[in-house]
N, C-alpha and C positions, 0 to 999 in steps of 0.2 A: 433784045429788050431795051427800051428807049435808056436814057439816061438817069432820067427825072423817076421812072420806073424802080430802076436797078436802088436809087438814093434813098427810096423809099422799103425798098426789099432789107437795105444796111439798116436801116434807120431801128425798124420794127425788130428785127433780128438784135439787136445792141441791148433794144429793149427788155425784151425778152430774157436775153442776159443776166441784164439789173434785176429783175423777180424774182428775188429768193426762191429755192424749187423746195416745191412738200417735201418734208420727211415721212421716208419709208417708214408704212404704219410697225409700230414693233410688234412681234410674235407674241402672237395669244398664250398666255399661261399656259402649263398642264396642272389641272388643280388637283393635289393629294388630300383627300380628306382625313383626317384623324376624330377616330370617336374615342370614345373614353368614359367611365363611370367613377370609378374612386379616385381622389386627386392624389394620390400622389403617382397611380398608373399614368393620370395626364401630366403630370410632369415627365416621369419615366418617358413616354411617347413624346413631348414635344422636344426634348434634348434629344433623343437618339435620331428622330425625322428631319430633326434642324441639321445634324450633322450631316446626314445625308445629302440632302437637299442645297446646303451651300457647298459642298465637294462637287455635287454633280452639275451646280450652275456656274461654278469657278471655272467648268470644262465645257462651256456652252450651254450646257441644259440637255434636252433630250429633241433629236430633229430640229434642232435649230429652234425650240422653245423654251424658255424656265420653267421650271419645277416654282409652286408657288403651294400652300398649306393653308389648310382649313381646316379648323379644328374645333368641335363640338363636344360640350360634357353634359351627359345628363346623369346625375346621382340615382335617377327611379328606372337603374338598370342598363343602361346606353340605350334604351327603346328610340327616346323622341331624339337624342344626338344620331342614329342611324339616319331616321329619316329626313332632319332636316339637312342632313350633309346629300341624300341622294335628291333631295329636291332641290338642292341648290346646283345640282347637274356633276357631281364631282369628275372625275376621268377615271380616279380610282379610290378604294376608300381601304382603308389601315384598322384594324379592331373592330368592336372594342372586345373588352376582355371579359363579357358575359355574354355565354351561350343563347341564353331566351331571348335575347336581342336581335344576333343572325336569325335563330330560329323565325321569329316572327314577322324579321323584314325577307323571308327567303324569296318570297313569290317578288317582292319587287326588285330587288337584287337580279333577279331573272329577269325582268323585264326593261329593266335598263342594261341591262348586260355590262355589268361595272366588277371589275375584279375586285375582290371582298380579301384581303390576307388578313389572316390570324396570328399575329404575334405573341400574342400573352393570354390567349382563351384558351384554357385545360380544359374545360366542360365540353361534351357533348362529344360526338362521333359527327364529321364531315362525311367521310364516304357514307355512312348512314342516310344524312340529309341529300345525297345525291346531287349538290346545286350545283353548278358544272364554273360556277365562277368565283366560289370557295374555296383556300388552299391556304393552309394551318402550319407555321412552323415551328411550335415547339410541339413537346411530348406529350399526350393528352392524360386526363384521368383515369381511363378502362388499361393502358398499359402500364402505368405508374402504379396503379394498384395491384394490377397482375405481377410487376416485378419485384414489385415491395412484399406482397406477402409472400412470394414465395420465395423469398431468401430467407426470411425469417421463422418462415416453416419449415422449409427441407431443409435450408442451409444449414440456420441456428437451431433448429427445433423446436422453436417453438411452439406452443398446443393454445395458449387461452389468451383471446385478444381484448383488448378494452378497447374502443373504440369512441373519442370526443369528436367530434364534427362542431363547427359552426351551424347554426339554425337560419341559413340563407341556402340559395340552390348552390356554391358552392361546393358547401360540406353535405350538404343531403345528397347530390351527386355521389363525391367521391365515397363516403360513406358506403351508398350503395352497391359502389364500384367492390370495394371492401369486402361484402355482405359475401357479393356473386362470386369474388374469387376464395373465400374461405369457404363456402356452399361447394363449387368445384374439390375442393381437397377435403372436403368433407367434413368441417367444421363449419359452427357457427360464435359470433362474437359471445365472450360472456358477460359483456358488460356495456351498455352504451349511456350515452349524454350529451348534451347540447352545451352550448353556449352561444352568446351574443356576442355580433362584432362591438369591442371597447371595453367588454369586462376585465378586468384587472385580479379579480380573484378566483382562483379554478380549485378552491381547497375544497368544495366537496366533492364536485367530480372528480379528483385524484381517489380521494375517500375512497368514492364508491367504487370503483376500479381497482384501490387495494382490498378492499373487502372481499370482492370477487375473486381474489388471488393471482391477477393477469400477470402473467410475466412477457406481454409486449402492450405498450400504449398508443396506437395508433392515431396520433393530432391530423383533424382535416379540416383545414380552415387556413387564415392569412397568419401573417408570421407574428405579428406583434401577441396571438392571443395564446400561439403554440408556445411563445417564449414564456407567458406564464402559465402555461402548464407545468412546463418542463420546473421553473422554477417552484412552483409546489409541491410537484415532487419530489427534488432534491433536497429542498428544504423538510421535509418526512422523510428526510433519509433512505429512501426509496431506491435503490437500484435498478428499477424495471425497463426495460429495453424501449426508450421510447423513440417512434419513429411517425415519418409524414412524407407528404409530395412535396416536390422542391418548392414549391410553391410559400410553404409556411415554413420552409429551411435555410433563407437565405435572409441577408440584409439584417432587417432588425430583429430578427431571432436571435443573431448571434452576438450583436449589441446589448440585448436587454439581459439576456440569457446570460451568458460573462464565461466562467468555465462551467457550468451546470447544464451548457449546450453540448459539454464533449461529450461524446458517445453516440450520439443524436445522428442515426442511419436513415439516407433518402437512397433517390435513385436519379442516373443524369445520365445520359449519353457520354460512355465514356470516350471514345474517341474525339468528342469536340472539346473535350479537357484537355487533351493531348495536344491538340492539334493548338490550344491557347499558352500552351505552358512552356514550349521553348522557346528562349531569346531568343531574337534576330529572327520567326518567323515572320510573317508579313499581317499575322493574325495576331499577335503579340505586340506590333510596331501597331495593330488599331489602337489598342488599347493608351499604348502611351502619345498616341495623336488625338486621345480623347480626354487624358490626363492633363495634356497641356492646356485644351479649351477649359476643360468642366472643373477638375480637381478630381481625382479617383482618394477617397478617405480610405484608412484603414480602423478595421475593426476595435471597436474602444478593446483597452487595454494588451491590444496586440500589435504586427510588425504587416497583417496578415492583409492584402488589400479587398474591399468591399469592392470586387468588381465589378462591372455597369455591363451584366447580363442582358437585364431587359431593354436595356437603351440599346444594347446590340442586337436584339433582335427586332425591333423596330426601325435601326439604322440598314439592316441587309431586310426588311421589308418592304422599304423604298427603294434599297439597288434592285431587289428582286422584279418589280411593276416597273422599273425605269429600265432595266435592262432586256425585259421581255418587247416593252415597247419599242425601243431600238429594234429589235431582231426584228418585230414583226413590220416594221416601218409605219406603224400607225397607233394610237391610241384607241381604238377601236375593241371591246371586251371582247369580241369574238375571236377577232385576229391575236388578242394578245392569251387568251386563254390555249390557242393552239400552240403558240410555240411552246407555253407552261408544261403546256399537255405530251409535249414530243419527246420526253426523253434527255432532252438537253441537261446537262447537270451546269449548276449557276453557282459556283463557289466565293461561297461571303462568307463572313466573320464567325458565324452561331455555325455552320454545319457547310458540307457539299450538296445544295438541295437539288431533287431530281423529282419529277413531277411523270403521271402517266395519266389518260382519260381514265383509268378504276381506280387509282392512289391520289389522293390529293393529302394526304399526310404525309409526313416528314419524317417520323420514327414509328417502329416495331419495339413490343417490349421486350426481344434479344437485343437491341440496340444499348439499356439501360442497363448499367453497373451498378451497384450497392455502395456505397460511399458513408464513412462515418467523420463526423466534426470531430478535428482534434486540433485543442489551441486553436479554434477560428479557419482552420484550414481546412478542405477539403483530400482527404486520402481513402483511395479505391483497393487499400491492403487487404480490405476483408472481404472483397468477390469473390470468389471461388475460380475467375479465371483471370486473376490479376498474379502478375510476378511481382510478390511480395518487396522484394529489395527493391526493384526500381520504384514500386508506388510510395514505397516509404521514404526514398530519395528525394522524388520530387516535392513531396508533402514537406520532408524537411527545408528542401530551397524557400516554399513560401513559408512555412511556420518559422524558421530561425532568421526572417527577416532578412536576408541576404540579396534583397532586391530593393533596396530603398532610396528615399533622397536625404539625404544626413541632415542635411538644414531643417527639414524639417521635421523630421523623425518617421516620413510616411513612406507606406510600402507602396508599390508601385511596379509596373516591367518598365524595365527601363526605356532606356531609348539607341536605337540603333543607327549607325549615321553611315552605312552603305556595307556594299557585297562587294570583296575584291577577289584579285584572283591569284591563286600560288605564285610566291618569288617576286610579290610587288609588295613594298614597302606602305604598309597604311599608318598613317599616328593617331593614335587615339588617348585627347587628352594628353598628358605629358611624356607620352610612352608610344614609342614605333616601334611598329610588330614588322617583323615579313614570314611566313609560313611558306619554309625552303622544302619541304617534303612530307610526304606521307607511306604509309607502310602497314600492311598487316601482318601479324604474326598470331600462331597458336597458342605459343608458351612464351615466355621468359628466363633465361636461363642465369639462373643464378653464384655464381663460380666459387664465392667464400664462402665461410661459417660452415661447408655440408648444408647450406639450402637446398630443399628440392624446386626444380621448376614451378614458376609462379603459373598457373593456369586461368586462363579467363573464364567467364558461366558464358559467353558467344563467342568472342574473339578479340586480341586487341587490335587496338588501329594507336601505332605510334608517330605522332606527328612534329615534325623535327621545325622551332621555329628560333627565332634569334632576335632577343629584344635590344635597345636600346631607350635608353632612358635621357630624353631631352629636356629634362627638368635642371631646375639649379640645386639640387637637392639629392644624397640619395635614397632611393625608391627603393622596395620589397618589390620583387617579381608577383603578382598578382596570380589565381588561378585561371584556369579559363575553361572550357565546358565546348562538347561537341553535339551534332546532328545527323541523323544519315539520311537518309532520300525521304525516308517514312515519314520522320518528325521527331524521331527518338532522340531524348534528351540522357548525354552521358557524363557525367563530372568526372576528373584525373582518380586515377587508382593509386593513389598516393603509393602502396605496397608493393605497385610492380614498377614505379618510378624510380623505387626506392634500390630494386632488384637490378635495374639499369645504372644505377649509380654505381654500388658497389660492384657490379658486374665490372666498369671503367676503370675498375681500382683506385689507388690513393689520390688520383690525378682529376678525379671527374669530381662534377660540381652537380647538386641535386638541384634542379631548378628551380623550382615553386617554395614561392617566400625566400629566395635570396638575395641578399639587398644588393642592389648596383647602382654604384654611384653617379653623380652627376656625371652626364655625360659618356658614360660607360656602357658595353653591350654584354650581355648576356645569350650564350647560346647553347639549346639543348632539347630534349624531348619531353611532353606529354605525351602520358600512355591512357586510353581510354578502353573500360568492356563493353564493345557495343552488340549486339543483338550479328547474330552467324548471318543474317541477311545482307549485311550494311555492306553496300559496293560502292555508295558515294558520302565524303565526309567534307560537315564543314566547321567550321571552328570558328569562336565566339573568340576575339583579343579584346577584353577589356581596359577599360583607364585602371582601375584597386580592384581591391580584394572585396570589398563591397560598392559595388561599380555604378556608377549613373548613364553613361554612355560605353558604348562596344562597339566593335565592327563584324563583318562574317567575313573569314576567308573560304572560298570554294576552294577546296582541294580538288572536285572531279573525282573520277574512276581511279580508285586505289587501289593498287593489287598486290 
């Protein structure tokens, strides 16, 4: 190449250099649409899909695009919010929370092939409507109804129902739902009535409903109007067994309601109560990663927290579409309705959901417990296949407040600050735990006074741990609380702790609530009755006795 050539080759080449090069175009959104009809469900949906949506774009997004939200409200039923979300091309769309909305965009939902989840729509049956890109996860009407009255038929006994409904397709739904399962057991209601969303007074429909002599009141409608039911009847001195879908039982029922809410029987999936209620799960720890963004309130005049239900099933609405996405490697409704469809179980916050091409529901009304308000709390003591003592245990962990932030007097799950492992030293807050061993035993053997052996209702699990206290201060030994593989939540059995002490004779030290001074250790055993199942234990060491932060120790395989 000549020279003069070659100069001119550098020359251009140098050039080319100095040209700023285009920036790589950025990845096309995946657009999540959100419908909605009543503003405060659009609220409910834009916090829990927000949360989502920035966790999963903190982590890249989905195939290397963001997650981005679109969000439509239409008050006249979510009709026109449906459609204008599928005309503006969504990838997948979220609600809304009234049935004749799906219903009536079915045929174009099909046509675009855009997965439709249901978070917060009780109405209507899915597998009914057949639409292959529908999939619902809470518990609908027709099983909420079938499990509610038939606790209160066979269980309680109840014979004559009053039934108030809302005068929207809401409550003419479940209402009807009502009718068909009292028709089944071979009753029919003896008393029915309407009312309007926003009325504030339900004093004649109470009337008519004691005139009738019902001894159950069946509310079907939104919570603010059940809460004045309930309040009119108590206010009549009323004792009638009133009951509804969770639907009108949560939030501001129990707000407006005060204590004239206790007694007040629904129905919930009990295992995903369970599955929310022990510290240190990873479904627990959402909760207080939601608390620190949103604020989680507690109930007026209680300790008891006003959890963000429905913001969580709208937040594992989004994991559920983003994560199907991922599997199937595409946004694509068909590819991502197959892997829905396969069996695959997708465990998120509300439930472990599992999808089939004949099931696009989430729950069976075997799935749903009977649960009654007590002090703002949810307790499942009166199912008929609830163990009484634990349900009432855990009821008391949320009712007596023992999970809260002191500062500011709200209830709340705490917060969890890691998983360690046997024989390692964690500090939590002013206080170093290490959990030196575990053990199970049948009995407790009691050596003085002629006690006889302390016996567990499963078994115990005693767990040998050794505190010091690195405060300038000294400290009460705090309780601390166990788990076993399942999720079973177990607090110390003070009584056979107690059998262990004296067992040690003059010499031993009861552990829980012993002060130890600055800079002092303490060591000894919690005894736990966990369930004859439990082969693996882990143990919650908190900061106090009403704790803000804890850690998990894994114990492993205990034998």
């Amino acid at each position: 190449m000549p020279a003069r050539v070659r100069r001119a080759a550098v020359a251009a080449t140098l050039l080319l250099a100095l040209v700023p090069a285009r920036p790589a175009p950025a990845a096309r959104p995946i657009t999540i649409g959100l419908a909605s009809s009543f503003d405060f469900v659009r609220d409910w949906t834009r916090d829990g899909a927000r949360f989502a949506v920035d966790e999963i774009n903190a982590r890249g997004g989905v195939l290397g695009r963001p997650l981005r939200l679109l969000a439509e409200q239409d008050p006249a039923l979510g009709d026109r919010a449906v459609k204008r979300l599928l005309a503006a091309g969504v990838d997948a769309l979220i609600g809304p929370e009234v049935w004749t909305a799906t219903q009536s965009n079915d045929q174009a939902i099909r046509n675009r092939r855009v997965i439709n989840v249901l978070p917060l729509s009780p109405s209507g049956e899915v597998n009914v409507l057949r639409n292959p890109y529908v999939f619902r996860m809470i518990p609908y009407d027709a099983i909420q109804a079938e499990a509610l009255v038939d606790f209160l038929a066979r269980t309680k006994g109840l014979r004559r129902f009053a039934v108030l409904h809302s005068d929207d397709f809401l409550g003419r739904e479940g209402a009807g739902e009502v009718r068909e399962r009292l028709r089944l057991l071979g009753m029919q209601p003896a008393y029915e009535s309407t009312f309007n969303i926003g009325d504030t007074d339900m004093s004649a429909q109470v009337l008519g409903a004691r005139r009738a002599s019902a001894d159950a009141l069946v509310v079907w409608g939104l919570a603010r109007e059940a809460a004045r039911v309930a309040i009119a009847a108590r206010n009549l001195s009323w004792g009638v067994q009133i009951a509804g879908p969770v639907e009108a039982i949560v939030g501001d029922y129990v707000d407006l309601a005060g204590s004239k809410a206790d007694g007040t029987v629904s129905v919930l999936p009990h295992r995903t109560i369970r599955n929310w209620a022990p510290p240190g799960s990873w479904r627990a720890n959402w909760f207080a990663r939601y608390h620190r963004r949103f604020t989680v309130r507690a109930f007026r005049g209680t300790k008891v927290p006003n959890l963000p239900v429905a913001q969580a099933a709208v937040y594992d609405a989004v994991r559920l579409v983003a994560g199907a996405m991922r599997i199937a490697g595409s946004t694509d409704g068909e590819a991502v309705r197959r892997v829905l469809e396969s069996g695959r179980v997708f465990p998120l916050v509300t439930n472990d959901f599992r999808f089939s091409p004949g099931n696009h529901e989430s729950y069976a009304a075997g799935d749903l417990w009977a649960f009654r308000i007590a002090r703002g709390a949810v307790n499942f003591d009166i199912d008929p296949r609830a163990d009484r003592r634990e349900e009432t245990e855990a009821w008391q962990l949320f009712a007596a407040g023992l999970l809260f932030d002191r500062k500011r007097g709200v209830a709340f799950i705490p917060y969890s600050i890691g998983t360690f492992r046997r024989g390692e030293a964690v500090r939590v807050g002013a206080l170093r735990w290490t959990a030196v061993r575990a053990r199970f035993a049948r009995e407790i053997t009691v050596r003085y006074f002629d006690l006889p052996p302390r016996k567990p209702k499963g078994r115990w699990a005693i767990v040998h741990v050794r505190l010091t206290n690195v405060s300038g201060r000294t400290r009460r030994a705090p309780w601390t609380f166990a788990l076993d593989q399942d999720g079973n939540l177990s607090l110390p059995d003070s009584q056979a702790m107690a059998g262990l002490w004296i067992d040690g004779g003059p010499a031993a030290t009861f552990f829980m609530f012993q002060p130890v001074p600055a800079g002092g250790t303490l060591e000894g055993d919690f005894v736990f009755d966990v369930p004859a199942t439990a082969r693996e234990i882990q143990v919650g060491v908190p900061d106090d006795f009403i704790f803000r932060d804890y850690a998990m120790v894994r114990m492993g395989e205990v034998r």
